[in-house]
BASEDO-170397 format. One record per residue (C-alpha): x, y, z; residue number from 0. Coordinates in Angstrom, 1 decimal. Example, Ala and Ser with C-alpha at 12.3 -4.5 7.8 and 13.67 -1.06 7.14 Angstrom:
<recs>
+--------+--------+--------+-----+
!     px !     py !     pz ! pos !
+--------+--------+--------+-----+
!   12.3 !   -4.5 !    7.8 !   0 !
!   13.7 !   -1.1 !    7.1 !   1 !
+--------+--------+--------+-----+
</recs>
This chain:
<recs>
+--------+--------+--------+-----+
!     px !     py !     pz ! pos !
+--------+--------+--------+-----+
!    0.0 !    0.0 !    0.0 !   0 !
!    2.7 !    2.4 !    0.8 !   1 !
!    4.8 !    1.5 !   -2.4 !   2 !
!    1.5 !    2.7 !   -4.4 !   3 !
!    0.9 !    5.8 !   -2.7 !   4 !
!    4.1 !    6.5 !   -3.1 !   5 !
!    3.7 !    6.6 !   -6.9 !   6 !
!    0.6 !    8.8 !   -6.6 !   7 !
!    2.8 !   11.4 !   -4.9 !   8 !
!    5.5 !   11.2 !   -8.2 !   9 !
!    3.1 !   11.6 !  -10.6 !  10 !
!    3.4 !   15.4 !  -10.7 !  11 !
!    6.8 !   16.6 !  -10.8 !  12 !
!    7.2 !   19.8 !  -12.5 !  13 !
!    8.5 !   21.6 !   -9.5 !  14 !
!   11.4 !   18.9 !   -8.6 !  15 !
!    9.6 !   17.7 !   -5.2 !  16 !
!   11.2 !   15.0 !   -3.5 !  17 !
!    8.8 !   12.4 !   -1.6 !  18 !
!    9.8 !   11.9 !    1.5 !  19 !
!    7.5 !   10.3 !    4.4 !  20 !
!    9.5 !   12.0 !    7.0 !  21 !
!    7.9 !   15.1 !    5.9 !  22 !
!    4.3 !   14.5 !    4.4 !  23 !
!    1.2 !   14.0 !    6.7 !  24 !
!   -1.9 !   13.0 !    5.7 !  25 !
!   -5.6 !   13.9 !    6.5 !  26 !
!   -8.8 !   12.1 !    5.7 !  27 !
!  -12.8 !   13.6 !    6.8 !  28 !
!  -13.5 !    9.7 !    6.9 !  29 !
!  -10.4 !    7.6 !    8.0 !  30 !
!   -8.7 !   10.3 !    9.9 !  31 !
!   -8.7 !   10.3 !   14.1 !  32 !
!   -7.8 !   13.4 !   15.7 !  33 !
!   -7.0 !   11.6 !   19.1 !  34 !
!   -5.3 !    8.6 !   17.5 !  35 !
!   -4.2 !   10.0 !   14.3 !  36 !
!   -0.4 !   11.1 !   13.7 !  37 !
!   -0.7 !   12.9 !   10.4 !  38 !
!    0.7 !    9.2 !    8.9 !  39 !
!   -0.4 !    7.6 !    6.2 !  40 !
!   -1.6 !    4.6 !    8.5 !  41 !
!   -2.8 !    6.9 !   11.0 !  42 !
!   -3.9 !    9.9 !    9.3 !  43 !
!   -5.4 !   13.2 !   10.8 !  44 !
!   -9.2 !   13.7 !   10.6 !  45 !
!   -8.8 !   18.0 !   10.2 !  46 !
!   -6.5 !   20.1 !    7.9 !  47 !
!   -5.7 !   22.4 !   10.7 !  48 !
!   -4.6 !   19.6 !   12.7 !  49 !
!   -1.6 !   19.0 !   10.1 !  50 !
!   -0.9 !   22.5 !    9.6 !  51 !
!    0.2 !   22.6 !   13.1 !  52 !
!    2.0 !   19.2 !   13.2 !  53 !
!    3.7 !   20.9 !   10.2 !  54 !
!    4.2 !   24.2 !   12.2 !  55 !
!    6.2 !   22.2 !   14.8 !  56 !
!    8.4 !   20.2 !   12.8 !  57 !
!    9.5 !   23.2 !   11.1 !  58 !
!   10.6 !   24.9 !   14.0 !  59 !
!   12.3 !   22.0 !   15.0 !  60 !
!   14.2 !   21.6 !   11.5 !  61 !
!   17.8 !   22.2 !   10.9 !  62 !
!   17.3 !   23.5 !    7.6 !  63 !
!   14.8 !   26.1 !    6.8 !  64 !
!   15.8 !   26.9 !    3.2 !  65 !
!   15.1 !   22.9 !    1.6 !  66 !
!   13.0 !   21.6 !    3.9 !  67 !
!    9.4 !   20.6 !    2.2 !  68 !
!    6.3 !   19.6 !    3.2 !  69 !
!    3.7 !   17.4 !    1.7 !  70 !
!    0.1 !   17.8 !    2.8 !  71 !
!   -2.1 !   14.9 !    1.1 !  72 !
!   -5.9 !   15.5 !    2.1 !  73 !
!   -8.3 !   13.0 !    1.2 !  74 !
!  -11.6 !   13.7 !   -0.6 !  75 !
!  -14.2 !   15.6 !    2.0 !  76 !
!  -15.4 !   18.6 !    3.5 !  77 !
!  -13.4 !   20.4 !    6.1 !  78 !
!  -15.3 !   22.6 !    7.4 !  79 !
!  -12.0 !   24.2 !   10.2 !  80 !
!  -10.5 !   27.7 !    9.2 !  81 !
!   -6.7 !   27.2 !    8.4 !  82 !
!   -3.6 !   29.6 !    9.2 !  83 !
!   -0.8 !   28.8 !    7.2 !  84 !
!    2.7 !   30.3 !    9.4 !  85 !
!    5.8 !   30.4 !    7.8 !  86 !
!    7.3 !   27.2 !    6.0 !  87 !
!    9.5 !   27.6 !    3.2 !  88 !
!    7.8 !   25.1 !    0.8 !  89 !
!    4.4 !   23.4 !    1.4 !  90 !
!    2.1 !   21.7 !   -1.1 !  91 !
!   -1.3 !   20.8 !    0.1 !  92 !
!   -2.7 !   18.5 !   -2.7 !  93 !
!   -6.1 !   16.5 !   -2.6 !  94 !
!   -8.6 !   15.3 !   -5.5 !  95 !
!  -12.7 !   15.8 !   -4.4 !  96 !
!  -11.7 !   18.2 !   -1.5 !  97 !
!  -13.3 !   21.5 !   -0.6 !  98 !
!  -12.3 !   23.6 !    2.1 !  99 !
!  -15.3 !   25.7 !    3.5 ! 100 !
!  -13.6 !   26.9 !    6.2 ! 101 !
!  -11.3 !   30.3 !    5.8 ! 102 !
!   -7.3 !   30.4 !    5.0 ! 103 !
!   -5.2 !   32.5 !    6.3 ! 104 !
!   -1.8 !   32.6 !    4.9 ! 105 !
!    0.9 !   34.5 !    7.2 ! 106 !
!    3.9 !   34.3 !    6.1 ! 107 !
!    7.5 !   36.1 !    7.5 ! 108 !
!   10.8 !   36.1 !    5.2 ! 109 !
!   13.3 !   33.4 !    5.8 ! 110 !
!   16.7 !   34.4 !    6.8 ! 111 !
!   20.1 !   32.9 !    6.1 ! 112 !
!   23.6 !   33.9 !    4.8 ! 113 !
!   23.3 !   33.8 !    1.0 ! 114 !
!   19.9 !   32.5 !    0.8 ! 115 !
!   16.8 !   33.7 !   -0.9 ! 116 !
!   14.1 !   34.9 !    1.6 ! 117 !
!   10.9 !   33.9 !   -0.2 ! 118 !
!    8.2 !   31.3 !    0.9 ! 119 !
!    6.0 !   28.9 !   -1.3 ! 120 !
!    2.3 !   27.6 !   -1.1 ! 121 !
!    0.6 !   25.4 !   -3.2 ! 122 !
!   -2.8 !   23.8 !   -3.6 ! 123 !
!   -2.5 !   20.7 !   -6.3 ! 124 !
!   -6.0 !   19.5 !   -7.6 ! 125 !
!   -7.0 !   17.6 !  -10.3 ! 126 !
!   -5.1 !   17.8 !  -13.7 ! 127 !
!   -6.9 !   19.3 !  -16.8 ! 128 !
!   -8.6 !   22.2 !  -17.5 ! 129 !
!  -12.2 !   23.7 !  -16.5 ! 130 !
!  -11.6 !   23.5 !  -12.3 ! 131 !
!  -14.7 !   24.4 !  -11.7 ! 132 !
!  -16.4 !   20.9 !  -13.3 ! 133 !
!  -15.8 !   17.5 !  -12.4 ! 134 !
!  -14.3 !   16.6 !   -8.2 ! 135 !
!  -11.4 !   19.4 !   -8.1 ! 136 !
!   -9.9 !   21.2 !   -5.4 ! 137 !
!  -12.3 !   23.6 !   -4.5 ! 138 !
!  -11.4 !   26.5 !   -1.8 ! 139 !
!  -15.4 !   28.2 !   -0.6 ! 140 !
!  -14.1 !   29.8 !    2.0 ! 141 !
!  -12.3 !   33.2 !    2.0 ! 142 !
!   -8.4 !   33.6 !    1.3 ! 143 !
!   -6.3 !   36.6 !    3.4 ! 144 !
!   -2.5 !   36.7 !    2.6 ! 145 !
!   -0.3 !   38.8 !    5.1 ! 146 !
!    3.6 !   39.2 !    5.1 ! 147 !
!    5.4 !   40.8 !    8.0 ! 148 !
!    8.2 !   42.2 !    5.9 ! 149 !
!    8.8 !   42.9 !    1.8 ! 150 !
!    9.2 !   39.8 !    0.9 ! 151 !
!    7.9 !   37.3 !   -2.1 ! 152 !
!    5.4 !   34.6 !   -1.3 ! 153 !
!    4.8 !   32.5 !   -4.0 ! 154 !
!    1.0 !   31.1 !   -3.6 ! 155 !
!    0.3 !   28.3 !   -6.5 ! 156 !
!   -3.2 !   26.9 !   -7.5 ! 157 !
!   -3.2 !   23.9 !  -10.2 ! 158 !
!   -6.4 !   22.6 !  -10.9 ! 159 !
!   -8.1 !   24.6 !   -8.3 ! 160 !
!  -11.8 !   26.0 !   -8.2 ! 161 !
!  -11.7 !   29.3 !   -5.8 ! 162 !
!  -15.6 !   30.5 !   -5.0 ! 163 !
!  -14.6 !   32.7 !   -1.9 ! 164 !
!  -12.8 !   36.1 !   -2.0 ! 165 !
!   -9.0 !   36.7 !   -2.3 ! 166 !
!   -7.3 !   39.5 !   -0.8 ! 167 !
!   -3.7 !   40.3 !    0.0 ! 168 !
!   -2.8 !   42.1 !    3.0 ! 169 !
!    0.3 !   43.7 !    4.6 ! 170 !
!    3.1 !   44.6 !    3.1 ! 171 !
!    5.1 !   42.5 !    0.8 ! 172 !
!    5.0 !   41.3 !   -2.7 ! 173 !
!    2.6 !   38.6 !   -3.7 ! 174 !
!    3.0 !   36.2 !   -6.8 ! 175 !
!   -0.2 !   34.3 !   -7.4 ! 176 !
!    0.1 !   31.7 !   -9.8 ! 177 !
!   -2.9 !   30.2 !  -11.5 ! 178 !
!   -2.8 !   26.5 !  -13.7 ! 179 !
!   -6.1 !   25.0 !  -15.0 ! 180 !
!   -8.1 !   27.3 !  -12.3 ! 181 !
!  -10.8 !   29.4 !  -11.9 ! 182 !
!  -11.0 !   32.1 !   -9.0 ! 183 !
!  -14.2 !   32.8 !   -9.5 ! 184 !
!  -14.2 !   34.9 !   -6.3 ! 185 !
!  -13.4 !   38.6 !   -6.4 ! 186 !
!   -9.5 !   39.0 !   -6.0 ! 187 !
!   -8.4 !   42.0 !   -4.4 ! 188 !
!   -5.6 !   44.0 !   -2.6 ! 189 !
!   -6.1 !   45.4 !    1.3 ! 190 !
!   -4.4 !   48.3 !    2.6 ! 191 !
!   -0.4 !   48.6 !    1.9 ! 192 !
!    1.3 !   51.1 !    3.9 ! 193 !
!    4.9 !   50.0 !    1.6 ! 194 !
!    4.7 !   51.5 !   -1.8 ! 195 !
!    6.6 !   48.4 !   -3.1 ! 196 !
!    3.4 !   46.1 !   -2.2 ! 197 !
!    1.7 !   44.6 !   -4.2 ! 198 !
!    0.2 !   41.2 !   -6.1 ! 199 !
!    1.6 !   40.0 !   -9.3 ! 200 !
!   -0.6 !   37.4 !  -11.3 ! 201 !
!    0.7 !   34.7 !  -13.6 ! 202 !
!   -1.7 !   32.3 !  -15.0 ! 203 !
!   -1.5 !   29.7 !  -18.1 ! 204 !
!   -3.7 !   27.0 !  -19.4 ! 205 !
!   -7.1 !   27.8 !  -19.7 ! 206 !
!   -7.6 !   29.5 !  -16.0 ! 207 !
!  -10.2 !   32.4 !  -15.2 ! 208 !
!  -10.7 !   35.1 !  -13.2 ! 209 !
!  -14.0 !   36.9 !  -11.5 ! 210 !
!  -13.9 !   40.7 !  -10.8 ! 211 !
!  -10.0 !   41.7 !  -10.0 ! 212 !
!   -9.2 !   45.6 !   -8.3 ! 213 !
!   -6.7 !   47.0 !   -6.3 ! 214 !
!   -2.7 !   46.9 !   -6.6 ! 215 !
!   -2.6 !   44.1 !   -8.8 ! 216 !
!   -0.2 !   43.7 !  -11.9 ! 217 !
!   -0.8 !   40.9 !  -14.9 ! 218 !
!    2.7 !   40.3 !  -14.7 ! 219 !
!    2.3 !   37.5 !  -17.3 ! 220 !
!   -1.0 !   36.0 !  -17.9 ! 221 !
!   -1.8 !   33.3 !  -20.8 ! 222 !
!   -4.7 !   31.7 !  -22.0 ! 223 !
!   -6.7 !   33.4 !  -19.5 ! 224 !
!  -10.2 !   34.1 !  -19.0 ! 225 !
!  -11.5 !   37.5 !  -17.3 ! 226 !
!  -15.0 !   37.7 !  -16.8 ! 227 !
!  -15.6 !   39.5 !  -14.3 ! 228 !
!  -14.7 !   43.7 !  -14.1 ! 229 !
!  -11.0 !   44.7 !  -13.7 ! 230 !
!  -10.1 !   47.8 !  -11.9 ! 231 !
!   -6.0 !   47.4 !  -10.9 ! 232 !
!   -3.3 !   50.4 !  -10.4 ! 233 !
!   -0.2 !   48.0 !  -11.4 ! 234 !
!    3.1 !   48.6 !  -10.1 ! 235 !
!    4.9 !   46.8 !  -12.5 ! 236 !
!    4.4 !   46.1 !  -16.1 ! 237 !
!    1.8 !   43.6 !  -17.9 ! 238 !
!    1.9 !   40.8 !  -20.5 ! 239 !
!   -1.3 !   39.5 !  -21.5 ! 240 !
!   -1.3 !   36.6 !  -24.5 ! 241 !
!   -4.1 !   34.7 !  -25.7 ! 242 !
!   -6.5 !   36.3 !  -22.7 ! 243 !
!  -10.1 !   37.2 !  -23.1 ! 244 !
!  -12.4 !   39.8 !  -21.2 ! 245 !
!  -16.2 !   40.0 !  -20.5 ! 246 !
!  -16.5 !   43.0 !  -18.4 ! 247 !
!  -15.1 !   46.3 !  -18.1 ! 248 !
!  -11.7 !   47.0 !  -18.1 ! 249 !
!   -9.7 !   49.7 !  -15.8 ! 250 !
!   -5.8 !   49.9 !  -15.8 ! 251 !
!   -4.2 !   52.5 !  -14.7 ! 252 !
!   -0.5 !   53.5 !  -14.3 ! 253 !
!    2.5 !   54.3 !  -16.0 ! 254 !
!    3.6 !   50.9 !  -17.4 ! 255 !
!    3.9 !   48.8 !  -20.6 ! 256 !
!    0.8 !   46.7 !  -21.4 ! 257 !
!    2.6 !   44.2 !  -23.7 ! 258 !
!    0.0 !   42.5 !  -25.8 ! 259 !
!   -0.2 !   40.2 !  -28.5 ! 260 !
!   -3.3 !   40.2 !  -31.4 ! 261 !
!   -5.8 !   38.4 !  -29.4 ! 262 !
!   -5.5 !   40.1 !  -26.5 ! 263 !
!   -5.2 !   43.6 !  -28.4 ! 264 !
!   -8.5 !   42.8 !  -30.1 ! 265 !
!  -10.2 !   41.3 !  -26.8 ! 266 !
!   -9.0 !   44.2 !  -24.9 ! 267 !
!  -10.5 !   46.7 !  -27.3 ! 268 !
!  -13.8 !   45.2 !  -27.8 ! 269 !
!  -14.6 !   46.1 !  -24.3 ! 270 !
!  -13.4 !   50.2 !  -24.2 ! 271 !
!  -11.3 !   49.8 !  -21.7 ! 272 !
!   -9.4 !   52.6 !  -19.4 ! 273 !
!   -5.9 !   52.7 !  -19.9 ! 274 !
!   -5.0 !   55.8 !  -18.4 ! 275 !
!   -0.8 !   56.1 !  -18.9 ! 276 !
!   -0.4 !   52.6 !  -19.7 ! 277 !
!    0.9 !   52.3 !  -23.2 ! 278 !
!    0.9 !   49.3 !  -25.2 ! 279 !
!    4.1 !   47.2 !  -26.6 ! 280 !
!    2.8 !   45.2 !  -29.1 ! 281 !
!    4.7 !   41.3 !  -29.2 ! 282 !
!    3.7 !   40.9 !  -33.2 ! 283 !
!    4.0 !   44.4 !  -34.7 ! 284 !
!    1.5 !   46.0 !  -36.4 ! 285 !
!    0.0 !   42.5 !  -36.6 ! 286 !
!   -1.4 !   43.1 !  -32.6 ! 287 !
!   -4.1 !   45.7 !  -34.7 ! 288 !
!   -5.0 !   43.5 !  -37.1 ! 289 !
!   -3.2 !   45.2 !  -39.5 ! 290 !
!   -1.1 !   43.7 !  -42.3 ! 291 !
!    0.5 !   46.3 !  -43.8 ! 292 !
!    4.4 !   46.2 !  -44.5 ! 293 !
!    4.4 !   42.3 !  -43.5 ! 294 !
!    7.6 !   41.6 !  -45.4 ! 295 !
!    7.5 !   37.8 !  -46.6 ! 296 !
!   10.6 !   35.9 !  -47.0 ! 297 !
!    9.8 !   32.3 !  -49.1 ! 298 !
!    7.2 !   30.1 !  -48.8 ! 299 !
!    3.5 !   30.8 !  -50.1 ! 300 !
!    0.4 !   32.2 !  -49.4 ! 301 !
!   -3.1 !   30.8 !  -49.7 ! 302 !
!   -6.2 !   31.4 !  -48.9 ! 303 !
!   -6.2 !   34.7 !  -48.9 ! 304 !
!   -7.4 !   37.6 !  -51.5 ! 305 !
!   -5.5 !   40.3 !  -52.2 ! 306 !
!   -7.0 !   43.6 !  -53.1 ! 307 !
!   -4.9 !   46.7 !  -55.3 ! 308 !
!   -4.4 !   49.5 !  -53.7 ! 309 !
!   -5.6 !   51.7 !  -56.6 ! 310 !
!   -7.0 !   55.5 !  -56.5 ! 311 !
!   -8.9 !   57.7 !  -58.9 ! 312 !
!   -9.1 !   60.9 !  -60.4 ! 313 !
!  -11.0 !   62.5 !  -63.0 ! 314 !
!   -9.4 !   65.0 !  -65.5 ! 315 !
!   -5.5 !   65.7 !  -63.8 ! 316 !
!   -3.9 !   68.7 !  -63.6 ! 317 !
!   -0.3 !   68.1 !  -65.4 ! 318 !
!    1.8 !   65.4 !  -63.7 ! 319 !
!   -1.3 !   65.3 !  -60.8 ! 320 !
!   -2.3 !   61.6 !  -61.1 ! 321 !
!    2.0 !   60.4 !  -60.8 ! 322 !
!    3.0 !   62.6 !  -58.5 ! 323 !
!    5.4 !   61.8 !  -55.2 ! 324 !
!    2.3 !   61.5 !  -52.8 ! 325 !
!    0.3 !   59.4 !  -55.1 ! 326 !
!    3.4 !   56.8 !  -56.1 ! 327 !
!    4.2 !   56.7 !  -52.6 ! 328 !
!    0.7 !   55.9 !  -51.4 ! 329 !
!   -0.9 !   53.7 !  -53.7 ! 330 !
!   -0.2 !   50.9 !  -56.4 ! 331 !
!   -2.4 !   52.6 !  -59.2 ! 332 !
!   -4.7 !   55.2 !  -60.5 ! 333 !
!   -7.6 !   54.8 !  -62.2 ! 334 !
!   -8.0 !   58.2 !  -65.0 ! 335 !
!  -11.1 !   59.4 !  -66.4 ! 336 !
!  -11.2 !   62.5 !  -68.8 ! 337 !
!  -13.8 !   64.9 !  -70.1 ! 338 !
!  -11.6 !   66.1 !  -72.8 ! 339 !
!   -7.9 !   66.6 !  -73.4 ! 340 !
!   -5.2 !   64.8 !  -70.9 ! 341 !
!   -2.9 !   66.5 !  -69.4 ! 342 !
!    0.8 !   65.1 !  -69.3 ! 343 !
!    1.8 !   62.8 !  -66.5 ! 344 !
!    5.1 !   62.4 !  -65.9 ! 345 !
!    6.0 !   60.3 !  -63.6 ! 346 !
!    7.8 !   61.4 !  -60.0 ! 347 !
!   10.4 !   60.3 !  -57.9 ! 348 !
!    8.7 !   58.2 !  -54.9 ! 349 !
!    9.8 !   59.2 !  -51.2 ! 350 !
!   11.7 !   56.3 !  -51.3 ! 351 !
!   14.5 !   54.4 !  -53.1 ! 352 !
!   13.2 !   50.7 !  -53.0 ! 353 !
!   11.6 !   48.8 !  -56.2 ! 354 !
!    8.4 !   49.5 !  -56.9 ! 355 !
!    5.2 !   49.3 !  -59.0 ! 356 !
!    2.4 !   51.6 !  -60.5 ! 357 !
!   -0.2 !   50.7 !  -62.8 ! 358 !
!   -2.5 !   53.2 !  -65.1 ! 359 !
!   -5.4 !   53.2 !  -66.0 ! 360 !
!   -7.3 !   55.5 !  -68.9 ! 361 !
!  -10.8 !   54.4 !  -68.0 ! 362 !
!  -12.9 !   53.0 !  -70.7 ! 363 !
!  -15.3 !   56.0 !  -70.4 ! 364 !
!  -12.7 !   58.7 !  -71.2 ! 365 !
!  -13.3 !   60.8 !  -74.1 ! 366 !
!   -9.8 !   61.4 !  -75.1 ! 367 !
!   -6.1 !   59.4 !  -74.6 ! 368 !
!   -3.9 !   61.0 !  -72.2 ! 369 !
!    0.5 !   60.9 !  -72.3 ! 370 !
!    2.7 !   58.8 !  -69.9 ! 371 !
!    6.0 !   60.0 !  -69.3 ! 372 !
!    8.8 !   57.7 !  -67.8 ! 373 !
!   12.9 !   57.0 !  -68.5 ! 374 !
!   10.7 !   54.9 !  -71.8 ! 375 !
!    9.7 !   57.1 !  -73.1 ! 376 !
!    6.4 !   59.0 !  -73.9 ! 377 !
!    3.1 !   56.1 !  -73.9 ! 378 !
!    0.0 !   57.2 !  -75.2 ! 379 !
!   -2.4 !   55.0 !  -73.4 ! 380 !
!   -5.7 !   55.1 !  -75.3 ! 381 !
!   -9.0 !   54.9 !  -74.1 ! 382 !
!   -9.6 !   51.6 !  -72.0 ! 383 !
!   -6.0 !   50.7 !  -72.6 ! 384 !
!   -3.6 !   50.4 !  -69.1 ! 385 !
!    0.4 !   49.8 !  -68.7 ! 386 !
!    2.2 !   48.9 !  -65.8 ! 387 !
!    6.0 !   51.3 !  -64.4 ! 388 !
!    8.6 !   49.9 !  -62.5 ! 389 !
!   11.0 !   52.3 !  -60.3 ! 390 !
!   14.1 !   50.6 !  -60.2 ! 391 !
!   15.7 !   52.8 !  -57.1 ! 392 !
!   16.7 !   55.7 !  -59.8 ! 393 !
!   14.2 !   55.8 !  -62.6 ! 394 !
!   10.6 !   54.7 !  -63.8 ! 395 !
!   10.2 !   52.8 !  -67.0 ! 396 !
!    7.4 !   50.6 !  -68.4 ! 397 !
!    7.0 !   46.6 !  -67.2 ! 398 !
!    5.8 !   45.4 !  -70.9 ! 399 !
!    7.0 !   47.0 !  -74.0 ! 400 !
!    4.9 !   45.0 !  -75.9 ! 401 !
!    3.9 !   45.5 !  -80.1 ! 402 !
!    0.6 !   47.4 !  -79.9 ! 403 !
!    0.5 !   49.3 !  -83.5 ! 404 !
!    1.9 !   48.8 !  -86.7 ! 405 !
!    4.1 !   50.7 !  -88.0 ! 406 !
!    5.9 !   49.9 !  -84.2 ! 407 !
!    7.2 !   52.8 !  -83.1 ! 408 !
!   10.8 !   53.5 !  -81.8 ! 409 !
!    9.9 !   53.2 !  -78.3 ! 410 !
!    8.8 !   49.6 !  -78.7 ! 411 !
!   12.2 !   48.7 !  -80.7 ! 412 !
!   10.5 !   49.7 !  -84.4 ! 413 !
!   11.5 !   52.3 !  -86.7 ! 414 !
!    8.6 !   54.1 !  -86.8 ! 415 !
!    8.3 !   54.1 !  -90.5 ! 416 !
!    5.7 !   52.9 !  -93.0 ! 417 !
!    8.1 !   52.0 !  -95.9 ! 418 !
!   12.0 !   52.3 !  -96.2 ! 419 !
!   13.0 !   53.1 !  -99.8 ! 420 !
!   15.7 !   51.5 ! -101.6 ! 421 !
!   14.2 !   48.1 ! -101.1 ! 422 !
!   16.0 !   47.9 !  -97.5 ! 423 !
!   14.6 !   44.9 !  -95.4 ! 424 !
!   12.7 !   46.4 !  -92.1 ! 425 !
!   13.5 !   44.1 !  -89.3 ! 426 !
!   10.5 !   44.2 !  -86.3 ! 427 !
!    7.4 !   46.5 !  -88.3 ! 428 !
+--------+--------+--------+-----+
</recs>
C-alpha cells in the first residue's frame, strides 16, 4: 500500500519535489482520528488544521529552513475548520474531491540565512486538466487573506483549483499568485499597503479564469486566460497579456507597458477599456491591430487569402497630378477618367528608393487618350488601354513593351516608318 501511494505522490513533478514520508502527513474527513491519528499515512489526521500545526512544529524543529518541504495529502471531503498557514518555506497541500469551506489565512514572515533567498512557497495541487470548476477538483469556498510581516515574495500556487470565496492580499510584501487550470471565480483584491513596493503579481497559463479583479494588482504575465468579471488594478509593475479574453469592463491604470499580442489587443479593445498612462508594446507588430501592412515575406507561399490593389482615382488631372510623389508613394495605381484633353503625366520620384510598381489606367469612359511620361519614353495610353512602371531605385520605365500598332514605333524597338526606300529589309514592323 505504501509502495502505491508513493507513486501517486510522483506523478506530478514539474516543480522537482522530492517524496519523503519524514515530511508528508496525511488527512482524511472519513479515516482520519484526531485523538489517535499522527498525520501518517496509516494513522492519518481527521482536520487540515490539525496538520498544519503538526507541520508548524516540525518546522521549527528543522535544521534546515531553506530545503526543507512539506507534503500535505488530504483525502476527498469537506473540512469545514478555518486554516492559518505560518511560515514554512515550501508546502504543497494536494487532494482530488476536496473542498475547504472553512477560511485560510496565509501568514507568512521572510526566511533568513547567509546567502539565501528569503521567499516562501504555497501550493494547492488539484486535479489535472482544464475547467476546475467541473468534475471533483480542489475547491477552496471559504475566503483567502495573505499577510507578510516584511517585503518579501510569497509564491501562492493553485493547479487545478476551483476558488468561489474572495482573495485578498494584506500587509506589506510582494505577492506572486500563480494560476494553472483554475478558476478564481471569487473577487480578487488588494487590502491596505502602507509599503509602496506592495503589491500582487498574477501569472496564470492553461485555460484559468478570473471573477472581478481591483486594487494593486499587476498581470505580470497572464496566458490563456479568461476575465469575466470587471477589472479595476493600479499595477506597479508592467503587464503581458497573451491569448486572454475579457467580458466585463476593463480599468488599468498607471505608467507601465501593457505588452500584448493580437488576441489580447483585439479582446482588450472590444470592451473600451481605461488605460490611463499605460501604453501598449505590441509582441507581433502591427500585426497586434489586425493590421497587415508592411508584412515583409521571406519564401514560402500564401493561400487562402485575397488580395485587393491599392488603386485611387481621379477624373481630369492637372499636369503630372495623377504620378505625382504623394500618389506613387501611397498607392499601387490610379484609375483616370477624362472629359476632354489629358494632361501630361510624368511620372515622380517616390519618397523612397526601393523597387516598386504603378499601374495606369485611362478608363474606358474617357473621351480622349492621355501621355505617360517615364525614363521609356512618352506612352499614349488610349481609351480603355492600361500599362504597368517599375521604379528601379533611380528611374521609372514601363513593365511590358509590348507590339501594340503597326508601323511599331521606336519606343517599342520599331523604326517608326511605313516604308524604307531602296528596297532595304525592315526588321521588327
Amino acid at each position: 500500500m505504501k509502495y502505491k501511494f508513493d507513486k501517486i505522490l510522483n506523478k506530478d513533478r514539474e516543480l522537482d519535489y522530492a517524496v519523503n514520508f519524514a515530511n508528508s502527513f496525511f488527512v482524511d474527513a472519513t479515516l482520519g482520528n484526531e485523538i489517535t491519528g499522527d498525520g501518517s499515512m496509516e494513522k492519518p489526521f481527521a482536520k487540515i488544521s490539525t496538520a498544519l500545526t503538526a507541520i508548524d512544529t516540525a518546522y521549527a524543529s528543522a535544521v534546515d529552513k531553506q530545503t526543507t518541504t512539506y507534503i500535505l495529502n488530504v483525502g476527498s471531503g469537506t473540512y469545514a475548520d478555518n486554516l492559518t498557514i505560518n511560515t514554512v518555506k515550501h508546502l504543497r497541500i494536494e487532494g482530488v474531491g476536496v473542498i475547504i469551506s472553512g477560511d485560510i489565512s496565509i501568514e507568512q514572515s521572510p526566511i533568513g540565512g547567509t546567502g539565501q533567498e528569503p521567499y516562501t512557497r504555497i501550493e494547492f495541487v488539484g486535479m489535472d486538466g482544464t475547467r476546475a470548476e467541473k468534475g471533483a477538483s480542489f475547491t477552496i469556498s471559504g475566503d483567502i487573506t495573505m499577510e507578510r510581516t516584511d517585503d518579501s515574495l510569497t509564491y501562492i500556487t493553485f493547479k487545478g483549483v476551483h476558488i468561489t470565496g474572495t482573495t485578498t492580499a494584506d500587509g506589506d510584501g510582494t505577492f506572486v499568485l500563480q494560476y494553472v487550470n483554475s478558476y478564481s471565480q471569487g473577487a480578487l483584491s488588494t487590502g491596505t499597503f502602507t509599503d509602496p513596493d506592495s503589491a500582487v503579481l498574477i501569472e496564470s497559463w492553461d485555460k484559468s479564469e478570473f471573477g472581478a479583479v481591483s486594487g494593486k494588482v499587476s498581470f505580470y504575465n497572464c496566458d490563456d486566460t479568461n476575465f469575466a468579471g470587471a477589472i479595476n488594478v493600479t499595477p506597479i509593475f508592467d503587464c503581458k497579456l497573451t491569448n486572454c479574453q475579457f467580458a466585463s469592463t476593463v480599468s488599468i491604470v498607471a505608467v507601465k507597458n501593457l505588452s500584448v499580442d493580437a488576441v489580447s489587443y483585439k479582446a482588450l479593445e472590444a470592451r473600451t477599456p481605461t488605460l490611463t498612462g499605460m501604453t501598449y508594446v505590441h509582441l507581433q507588430g502591427t500585426m497586434a491591430t489586425q493590421d497587415a501592412n508592411n508584412v515583409a515575406i521571406t519564401g514560402g507561399t500564401i493561400s487562402g487569402v485575397t488580395f485587393t490593389e491599392n488603386f485611387d482615382t481621379i477624373t481630369d488631372p492637372a499636369v503630372n497630378e495623377a504620378v505625382s510623389t504623394a500618389m506613387v508613394d501611397a498607392y499601387n495605381g490610379i484609375n483616370i477618367t477624362l472629359t476632354g484633353a489629358g494632361n501630361d503625366q510624368t511620372l515622380q520620384t517616390p519618397t523612397s528608393p526601393a523597387v516598386k510598381y504603378f499601374t495606369i489606367i485611362n478608363n474606358d469612359t474617357s473621351t480622349d487618350s492621355i501621355n505617360i511620361i517615364s525614363a521609356s519614353g512618352t506612352h499614349t495610353l488610349d481609351v480603355g488601354q492600361s500599362e504597368t512602371f517599375v521604379y528601379d531605385a533611380t528611374a521609372w520605365s514601363q513593365v511590358d513593351v509590348g507590339i501594340n500598332k503597326i508601323p511599331v514605333e521606336v519606343l517599342q524597338g520599331g523604326t517608326g516608318l511605313a516604308s524604307i526606300a531602296d528596297h532595304s529589309i525592315m526588321v521588327g514592323s
